[in-house]
DOTOR-780730 format. One record per residue (C-alpha): residue number from 1; x, y, z. Coordinates in nm, 2 decimals. Each point is the difference from the previous one (the first is absolute). Layout:
  resi       u       v       w
   NUM       X       Y       Z
...
This chain:
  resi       u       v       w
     1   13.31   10.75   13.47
     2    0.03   -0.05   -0.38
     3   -0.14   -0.36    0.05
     4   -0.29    0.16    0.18
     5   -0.06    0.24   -0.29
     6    0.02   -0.28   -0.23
     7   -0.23   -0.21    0.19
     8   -0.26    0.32    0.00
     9    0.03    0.03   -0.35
    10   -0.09   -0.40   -0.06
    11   -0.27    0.07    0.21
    12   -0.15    0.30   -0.13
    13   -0.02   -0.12   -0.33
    14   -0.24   -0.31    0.15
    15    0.11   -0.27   -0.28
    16   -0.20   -0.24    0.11
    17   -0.31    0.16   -0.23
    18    0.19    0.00   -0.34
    19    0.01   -0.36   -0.10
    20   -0.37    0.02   -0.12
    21    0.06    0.29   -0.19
    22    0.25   -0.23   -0.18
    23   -0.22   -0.26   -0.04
    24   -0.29    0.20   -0.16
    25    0.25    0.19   -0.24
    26    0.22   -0.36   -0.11
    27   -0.45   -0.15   -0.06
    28   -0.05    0.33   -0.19
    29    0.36   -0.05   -0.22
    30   -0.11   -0.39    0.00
    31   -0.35    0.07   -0.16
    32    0.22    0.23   -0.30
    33    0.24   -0.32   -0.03
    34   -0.28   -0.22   -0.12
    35   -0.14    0.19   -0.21
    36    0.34    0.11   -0.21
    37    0.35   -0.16    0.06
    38    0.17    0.35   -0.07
    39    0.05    0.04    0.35
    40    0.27    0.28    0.13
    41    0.14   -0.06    0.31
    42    0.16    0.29    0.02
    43   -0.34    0.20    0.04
    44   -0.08   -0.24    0.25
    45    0.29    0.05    0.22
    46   -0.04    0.38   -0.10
    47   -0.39    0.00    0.07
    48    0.06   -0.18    0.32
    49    0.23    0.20    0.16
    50   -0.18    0.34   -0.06
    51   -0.29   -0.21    0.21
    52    0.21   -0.08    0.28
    53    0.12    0.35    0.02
    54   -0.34    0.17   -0.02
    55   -0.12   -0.27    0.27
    56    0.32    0.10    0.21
    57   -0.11    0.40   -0.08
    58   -0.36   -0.06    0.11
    59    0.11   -0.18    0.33
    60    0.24    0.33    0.09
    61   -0.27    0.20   -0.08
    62   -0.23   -0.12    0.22
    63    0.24   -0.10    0.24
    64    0.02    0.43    0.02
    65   -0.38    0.06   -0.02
    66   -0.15   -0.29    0.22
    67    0.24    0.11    0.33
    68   -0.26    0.22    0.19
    69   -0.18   -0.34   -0.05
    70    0.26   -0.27    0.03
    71    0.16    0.17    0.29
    72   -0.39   -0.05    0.22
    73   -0.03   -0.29   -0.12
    74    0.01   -0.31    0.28
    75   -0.05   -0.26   -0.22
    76    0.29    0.02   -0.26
    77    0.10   -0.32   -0.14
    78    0.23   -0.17   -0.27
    79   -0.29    0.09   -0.25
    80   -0.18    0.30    0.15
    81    0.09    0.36    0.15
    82    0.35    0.06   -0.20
    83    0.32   -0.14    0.11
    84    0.02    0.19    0.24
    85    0.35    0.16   -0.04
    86   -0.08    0.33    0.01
    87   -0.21    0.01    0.23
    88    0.28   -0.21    0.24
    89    0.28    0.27   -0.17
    90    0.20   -0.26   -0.15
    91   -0.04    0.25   -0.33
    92   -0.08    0.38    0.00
    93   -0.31    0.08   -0.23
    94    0.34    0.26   -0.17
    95    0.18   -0.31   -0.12
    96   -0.29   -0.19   -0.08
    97   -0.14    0.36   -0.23
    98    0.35   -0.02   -0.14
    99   -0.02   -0.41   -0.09
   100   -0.37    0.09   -0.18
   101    0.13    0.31   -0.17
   102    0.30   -0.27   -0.15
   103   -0.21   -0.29   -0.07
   104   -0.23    0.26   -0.18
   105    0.30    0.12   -0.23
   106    0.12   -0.41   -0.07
   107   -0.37   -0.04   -0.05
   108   -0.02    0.26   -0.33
   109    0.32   -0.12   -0.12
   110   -0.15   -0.41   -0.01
   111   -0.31    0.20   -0.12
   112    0.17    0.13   -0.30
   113    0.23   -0.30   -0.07
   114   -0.32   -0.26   -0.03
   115   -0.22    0.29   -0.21
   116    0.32    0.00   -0.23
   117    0.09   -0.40    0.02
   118   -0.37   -0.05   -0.13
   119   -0.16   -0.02   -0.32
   120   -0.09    0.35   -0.16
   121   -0.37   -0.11   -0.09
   122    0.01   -0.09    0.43
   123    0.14    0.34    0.16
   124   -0.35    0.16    0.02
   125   -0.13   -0.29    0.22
   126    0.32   -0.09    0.19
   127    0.02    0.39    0.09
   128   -0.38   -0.04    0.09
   129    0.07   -0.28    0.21
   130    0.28    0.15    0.19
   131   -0.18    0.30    0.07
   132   -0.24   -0.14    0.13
   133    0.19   -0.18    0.28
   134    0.21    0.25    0.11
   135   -0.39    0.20    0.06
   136   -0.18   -0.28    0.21
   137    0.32   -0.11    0.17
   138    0.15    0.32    0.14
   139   -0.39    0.09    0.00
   140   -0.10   -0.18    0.27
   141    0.15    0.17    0.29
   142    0.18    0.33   -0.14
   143   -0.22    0.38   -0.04
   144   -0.19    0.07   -0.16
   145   -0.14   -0.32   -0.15
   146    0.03   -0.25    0.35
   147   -0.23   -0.26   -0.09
   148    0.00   -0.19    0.29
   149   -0.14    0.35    0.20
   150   -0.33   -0.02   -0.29
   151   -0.10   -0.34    0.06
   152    0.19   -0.12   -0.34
   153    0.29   -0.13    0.16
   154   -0.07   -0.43   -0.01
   155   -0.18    0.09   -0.40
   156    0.38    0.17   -0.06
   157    0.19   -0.32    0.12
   158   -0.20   -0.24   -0.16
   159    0.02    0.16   -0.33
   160    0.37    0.08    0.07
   161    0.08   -0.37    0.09
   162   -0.19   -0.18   -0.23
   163   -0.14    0.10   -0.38
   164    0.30    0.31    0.04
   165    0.30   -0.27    0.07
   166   -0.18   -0.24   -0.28
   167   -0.05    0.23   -0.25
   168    0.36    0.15    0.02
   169    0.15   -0.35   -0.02
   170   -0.23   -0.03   -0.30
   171    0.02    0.36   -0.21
   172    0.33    0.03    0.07
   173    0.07   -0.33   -0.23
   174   -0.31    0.07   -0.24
   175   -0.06    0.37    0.01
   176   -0.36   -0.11   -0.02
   177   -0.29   -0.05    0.22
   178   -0.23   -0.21   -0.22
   179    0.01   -0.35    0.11
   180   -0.23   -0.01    0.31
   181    0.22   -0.32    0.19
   182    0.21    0.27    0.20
   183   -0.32    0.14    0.12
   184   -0.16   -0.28    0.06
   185    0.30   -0.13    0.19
   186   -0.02    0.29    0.21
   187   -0.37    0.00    0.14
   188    0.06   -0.30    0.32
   189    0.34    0.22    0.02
   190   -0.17    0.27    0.04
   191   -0.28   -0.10    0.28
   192    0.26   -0.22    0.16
   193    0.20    0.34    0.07
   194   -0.29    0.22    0.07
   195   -0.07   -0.29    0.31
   196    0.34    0.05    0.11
   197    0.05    0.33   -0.02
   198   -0.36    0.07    0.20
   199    0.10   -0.25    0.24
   200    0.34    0.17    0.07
   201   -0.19    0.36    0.05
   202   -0.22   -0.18    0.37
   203    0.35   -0.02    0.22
   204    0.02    0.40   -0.13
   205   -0.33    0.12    0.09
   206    0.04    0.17    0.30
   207    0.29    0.21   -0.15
   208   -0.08    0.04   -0.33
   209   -0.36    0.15    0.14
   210    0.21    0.24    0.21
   211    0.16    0.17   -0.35
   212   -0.29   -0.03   -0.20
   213    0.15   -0.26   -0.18
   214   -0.33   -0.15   -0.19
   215    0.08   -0.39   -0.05
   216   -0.27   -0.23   -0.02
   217    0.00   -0.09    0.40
   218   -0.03    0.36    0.05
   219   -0.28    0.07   -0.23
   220   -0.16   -0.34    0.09
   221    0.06   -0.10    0.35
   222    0.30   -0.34    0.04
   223   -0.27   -0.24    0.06
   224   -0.16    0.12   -0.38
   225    0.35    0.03   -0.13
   226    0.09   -0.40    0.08
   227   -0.39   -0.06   -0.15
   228    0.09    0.20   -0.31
   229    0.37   -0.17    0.00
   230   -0.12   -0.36    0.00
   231   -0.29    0.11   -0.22
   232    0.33    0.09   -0.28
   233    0.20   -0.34    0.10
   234   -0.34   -0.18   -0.06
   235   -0.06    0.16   -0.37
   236    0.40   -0.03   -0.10
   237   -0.01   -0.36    0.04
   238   -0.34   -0.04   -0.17
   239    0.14    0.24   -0.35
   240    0.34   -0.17    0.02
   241   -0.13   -0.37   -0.01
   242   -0.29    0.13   -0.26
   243    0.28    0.16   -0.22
   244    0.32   -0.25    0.01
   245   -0.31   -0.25   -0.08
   246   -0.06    0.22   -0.33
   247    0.36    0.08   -0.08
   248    0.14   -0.26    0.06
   249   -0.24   -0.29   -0.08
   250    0.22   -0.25   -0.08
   251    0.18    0.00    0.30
   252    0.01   -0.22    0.28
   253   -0.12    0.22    0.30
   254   -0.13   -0.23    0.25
   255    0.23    0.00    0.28
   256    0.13    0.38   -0.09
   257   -0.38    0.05    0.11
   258   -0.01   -0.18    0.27
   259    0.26    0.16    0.19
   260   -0.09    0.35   -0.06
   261   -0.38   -0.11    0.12
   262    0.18   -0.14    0.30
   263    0.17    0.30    0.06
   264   -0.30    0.24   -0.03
   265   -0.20   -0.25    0.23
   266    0.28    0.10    0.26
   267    0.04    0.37   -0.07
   268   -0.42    0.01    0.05
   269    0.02   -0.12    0.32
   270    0.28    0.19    0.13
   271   -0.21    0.28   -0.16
   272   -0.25   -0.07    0.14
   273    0.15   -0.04    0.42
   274    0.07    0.39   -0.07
   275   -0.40    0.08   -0.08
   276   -0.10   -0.21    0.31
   277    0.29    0.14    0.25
   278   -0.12    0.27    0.26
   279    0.12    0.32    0.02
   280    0.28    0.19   -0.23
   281    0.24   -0.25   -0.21
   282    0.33    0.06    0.01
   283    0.28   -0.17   -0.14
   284   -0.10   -0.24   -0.22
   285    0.35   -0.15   -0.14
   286   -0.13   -0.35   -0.10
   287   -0.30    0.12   -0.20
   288    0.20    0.22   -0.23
   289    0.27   -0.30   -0.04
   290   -0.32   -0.21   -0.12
   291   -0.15    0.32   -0.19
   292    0.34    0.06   -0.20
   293    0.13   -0.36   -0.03
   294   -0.35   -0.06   -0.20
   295    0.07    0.33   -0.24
   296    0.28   -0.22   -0.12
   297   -0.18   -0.29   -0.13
   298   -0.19    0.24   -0.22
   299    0.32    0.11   -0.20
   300    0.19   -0.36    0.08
   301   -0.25   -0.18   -0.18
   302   -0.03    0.13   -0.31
   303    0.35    0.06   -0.07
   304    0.11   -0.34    0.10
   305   -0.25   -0.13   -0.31
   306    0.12    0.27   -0.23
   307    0.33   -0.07    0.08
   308   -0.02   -0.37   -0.04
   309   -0.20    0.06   -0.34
């Protein structure tokens, strides 16, 4: 019994989506590095950590909101529809309340630790910045804000997962949002998660339309949705080349380009099968493994060059 709990718990916190959030925070941190060598460690460890736990907060929460939806929903997958473990009753919604109301409390402590670990001349925009993420994250799914019922949700989790993550990594170091590389860096981020994101919102249609849940496949239709998500794979690639080209311009980036045109060519076509296939689409498990591999390249890239600066 306890190793089932355990098991739940593993589940319900769906790790498999934090590594990018990693990524994008260590390529915001990175950007700081180069441009002073006073870097602190210790408010990267501390900065990262209050991430992961508002990530892990955000994913209870919606875990809680999205059951009328995830417990319709007939095409739940590894990246779509929750994980699933409350609506199978591995966890009641009482324990998981109890694990949000926790990680909430850790969550203001690490809060106050990093606004105190940081420069003085820094609180006003490190208190900014965490503010701000613990507003669109918990936003998303919990009253009275719910996001992804307005038709903002995919707009939330691209911000969230892309210029958010970057410019943490980055203020937290610099208390300063001046240079313009981490938002630069985070515009292919940012489309590259926005195609995902819409992508993973056509398995959920059916469902989601049942609650009133406005995602983009419900406001558009799923053949528009997989349109509108290869339409934001097609324009990451396009700014990311365009911008590692003008910040990084003495850098060899031949074969780095080759590959993630390679891997676009593939996630367009498999794109493109769900636009031509009859009829509802349902699961779609290899699409979003293309569609979230691909984010990666977006944050693996430029930190790999900063890094080997």
């Amino acid at each position: 019994m306890k190793k089932e709990k355990l098991i739940a718990w593993f589940r319900i916190m769906r790790l498999q989506f934090y590594p990018m959030t990693f990524i994008a925070y260590g390529l915001g941190a990175a950007i700081a590095a180069a441009k002073s060598p006073a870097f602190n460690f210790r408010l990267f460890v501390l900065g990262y950590l209050y991430l992961f736990l508002l990530e892990l907060c955000t994913i209870l929460a919606n875990e809680l909101f999205d059951l009328p939806t995830d417990r319709i929903n007939e095409n739940a997958g590894r990246f779509n529809g929750g994980s699933r473990v409350l609506v199978e009753g591995r966890l009641e919604p009482a324990e998981v309340r109890k694990a949000l109301a926790m990680g909430l409390f850790v969550l203001a402590g690490l809060g106050l630790w990093l606004v105190i670990a940081c420069n003085a001349s820094s609180r006003i925009w490190v208190i900014l910045m965490l503010t701000a993420g613990l507003f669109m994250g918990l936003g998303y799914t919990v009253p009275p804000v719910k996001f992804c019922h307005r038709g903002l949700g995919e707009l939330v989790v691209g911000i969230t997962h892309s210029p958010y993550v970057i410019l943490c990594g980055y203020v937290f170091q610099t208390g300063s949002w001046a240079d313009p590389n981490p938002w630069l860096s985070s515009i292919p981020l940012f489309f590259a998660v926005l195609g995902a994101v819409t992508l993973a919102g056509i398995p959920d249609h059916q469902a989601d339309k049942a609650v009133s849940k406005k995602t983009l496949s419900v406001l558009l239709g799923q053949r528009p949705a997989a349109v509108l998500s290869g339409f934001f794979a097609t324009v990451a690639v396009i700014t990311g080349i365009g911008i590692w080209s003008l910040i990084f311009a003495h850098e060899s980036l031949g074969l780095l380009m080759l590959v993630i045109i390679a891997h676009w060519i593939i996630l367009i076509i498999a794109i493109s099968r769900l636009v031509k296939s009859a009829g509802r689409v349902g699961r779609i498990e290899g699409v979003m493994q293309l569609a979230l591999s691909y984010i990666v390249w977006f944050g693996a890239i430029p930190l790999t060059i900063y890094l080997g600066a």
